[in-house]
BAPA-93507 format. One line per 5 residues: number of its first residue (from 1); for each residue x, y, z of C-alpha. Coordinates in steps of 0.5 Angstrom, whole numbers. Example, Ala and Ser with C-alpha at 12.3 -4.5 7.8 and 13.67 -1.06 7.14 Angstrom:
BEGIN
1> 25/-9/16; 27/-2/14
REM end
This chain:
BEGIN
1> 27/-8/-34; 31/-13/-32; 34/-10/-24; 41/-12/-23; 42/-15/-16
6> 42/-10/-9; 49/-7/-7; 47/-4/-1; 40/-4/4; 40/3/7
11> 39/7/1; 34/2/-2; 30/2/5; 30/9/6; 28/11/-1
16> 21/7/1; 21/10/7; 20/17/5; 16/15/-2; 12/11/2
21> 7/17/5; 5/20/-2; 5/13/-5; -1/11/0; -4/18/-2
26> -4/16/-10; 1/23/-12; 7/18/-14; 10/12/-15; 6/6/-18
31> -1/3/-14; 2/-2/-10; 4/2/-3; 2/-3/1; 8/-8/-3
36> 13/-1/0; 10/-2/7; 11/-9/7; 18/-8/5; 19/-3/10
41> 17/-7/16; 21/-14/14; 27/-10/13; 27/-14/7; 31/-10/0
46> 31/-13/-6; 30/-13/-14; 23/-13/-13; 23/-7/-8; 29/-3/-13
51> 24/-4/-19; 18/0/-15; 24/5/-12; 25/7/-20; 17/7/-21
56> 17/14/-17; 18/19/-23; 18/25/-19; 24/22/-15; 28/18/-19
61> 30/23/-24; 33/28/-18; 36/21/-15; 40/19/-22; 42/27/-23
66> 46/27/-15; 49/20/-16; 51/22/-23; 54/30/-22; 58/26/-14
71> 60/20/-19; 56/15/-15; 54/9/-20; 49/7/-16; 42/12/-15
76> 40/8/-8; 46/9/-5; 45/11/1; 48/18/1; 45/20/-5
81> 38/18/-2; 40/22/4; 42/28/0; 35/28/-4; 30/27/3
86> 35/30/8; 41/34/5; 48/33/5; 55/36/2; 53/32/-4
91> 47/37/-6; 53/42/-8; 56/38/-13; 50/38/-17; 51/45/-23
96> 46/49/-23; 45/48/-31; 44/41/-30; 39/42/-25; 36/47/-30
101> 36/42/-35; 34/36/-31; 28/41/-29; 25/43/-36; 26/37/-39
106> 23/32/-34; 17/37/-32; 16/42/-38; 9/45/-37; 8/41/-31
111> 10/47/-26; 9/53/-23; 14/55/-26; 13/58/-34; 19/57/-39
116> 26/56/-39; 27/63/-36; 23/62/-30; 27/56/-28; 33/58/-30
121> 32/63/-24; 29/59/-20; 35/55/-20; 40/61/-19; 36/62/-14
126> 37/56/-10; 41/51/-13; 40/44/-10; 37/38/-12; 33/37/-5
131> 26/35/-5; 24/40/-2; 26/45/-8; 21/40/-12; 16/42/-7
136> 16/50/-6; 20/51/-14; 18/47/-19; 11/44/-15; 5/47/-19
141> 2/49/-12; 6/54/-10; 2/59/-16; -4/57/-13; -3/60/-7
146> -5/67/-10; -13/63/-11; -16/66/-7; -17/60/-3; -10/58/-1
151> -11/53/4; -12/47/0; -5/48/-4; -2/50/3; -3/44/7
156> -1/39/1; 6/44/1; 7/44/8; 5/36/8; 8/35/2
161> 16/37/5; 20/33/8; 20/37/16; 23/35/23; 21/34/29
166> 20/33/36; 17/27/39; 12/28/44; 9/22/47; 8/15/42
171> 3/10/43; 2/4/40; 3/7/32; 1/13/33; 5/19/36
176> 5/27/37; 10/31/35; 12/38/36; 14/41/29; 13/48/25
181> 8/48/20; 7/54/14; 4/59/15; 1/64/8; 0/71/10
186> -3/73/3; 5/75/1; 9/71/3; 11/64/6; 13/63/13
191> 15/57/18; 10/59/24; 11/57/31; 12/51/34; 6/47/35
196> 3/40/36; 0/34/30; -1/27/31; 2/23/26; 3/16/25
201> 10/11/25; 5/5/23; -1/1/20; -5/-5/20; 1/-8/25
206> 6/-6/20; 11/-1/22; 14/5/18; 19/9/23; 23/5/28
211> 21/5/35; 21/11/38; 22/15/45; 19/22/47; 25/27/46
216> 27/23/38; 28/28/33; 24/25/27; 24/27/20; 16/27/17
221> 13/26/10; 5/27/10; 3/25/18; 8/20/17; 15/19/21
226> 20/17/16; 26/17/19; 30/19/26; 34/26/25; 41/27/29
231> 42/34/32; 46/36/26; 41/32/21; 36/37/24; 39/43/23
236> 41/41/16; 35/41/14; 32/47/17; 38/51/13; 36/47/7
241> 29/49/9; 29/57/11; 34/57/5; 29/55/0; 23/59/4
246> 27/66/2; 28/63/-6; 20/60/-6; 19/68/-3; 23/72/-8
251> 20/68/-14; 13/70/-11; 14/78/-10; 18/78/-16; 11/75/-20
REM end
């Protein structure tokens, strides 16, 4: 495939920002994290980096889906890629028919979800193209909770979706963050109360996150701190999250 030249650099940047955690991990994207680590770290955006970004098949669909239904040319503009891992006004624009279809089309079988019905309704339920609908509608994980052994599905859900935080202390390329973890109570799944985790903004010398300072609000992806967060990012994304929750939760009571 041959790669057209770069309009813009954030969109680009951001995606690998927050693909890069599950990529090191090995659950998407092609077998070269540390090419999107490096990249990340030197700032540097070009056709190379476009062309991993458009190896991440869980991803990009849901990128080209946004851009598409908002008239965006460009799937690494930089609004879309926020849209996707954040949220923002452009989720609204995506049909719900279209979201059904791209779902049952791109995923088929591969979900929690079992026939078109079933996505139909997941999609009514909660309408938005975000990263987090992927992890907690259409991810196959959510129907293991129910096992009998839930806390392997637990914590790869709870890893898996993009959540905010409050930078603690930071030291070197480690840092502590106070965030909410999920909870499972057998019925349903909750945010807990705030607690503390460690998490990483760097590797081997190469930085991932910006340079950071006890009160930062930060986005995480897996123990990763992917992005800063304004207030209004923020609460954003714990709307996107509660709502998706409460869609996540009725889809369990009614199974």
């Amino acid at each position: 495939m041959t790669v057209g030249p770069v309009v813009g650099t954030e969109g680009v940047q951001r995606f690998a920002r927050f693909a890069f955690p599950p990529n090191e991990l090995g659950y998407c994207g092609p077998d070269d994290a540390r090419a999107v680590l490096e990249y990340t770290a030197a700032g540097v955006t070009d056709p190379g980096l476009v062309e991993i970004a458009r190896a991440f098949h869980g991803a990009w669909p849901y990128l080209e889906l946004i851009a598409h239904s908002n008239g965006i040319a460009d799937p690494l503009d930089d609004r879309v890629v926020h849209a996707y891992w954040l949220g923002n006004d452009l989720l609204d624009t995506v049909p719900a028919s279209s979201l059904a279809r791209h779902v049952a089309e791109r995923f088929g079988g591969r979900t929690t979800l079992d026939g078109r019905d079933a996505i139909d309704d997941a999609v009514a339920a909660m309408p938005a193209p975000h990263h987090n609908f992927h992890v907690l509608s259409v991810y196959p994980w959510v129907g293991l909770l129910r096992s009998g052994m839930p806390e392997e599905p637990l914590r790869i859900l709870d890893q898996c979706r993009i959540r905010w935080g409050t930078v603690v202390t930071v030291e070197g390329l480690d840092a502590i963050v106070e965030t909410r973890r999920l909870e499972w109570d057998g019925v349903r799944l909750e945010l807990g109360q705030p607690g503390v985790e460690a998490v990483r903004v760097g590797q081997d010398g190469y930085r991932l996150a910006p340079v950071l300072q006890p009160g930062d609000l930060v986005a995480l992806h897996w123990d990763w701190i992917c992005d800063l967060l304004d207030r209004g990012a923020a609460r954003r994304l714990e709307r996107l999250t509660t709502s998706q929750l409460a869609a996540t939760n009725r889809s369990l009571l009614a199974a």
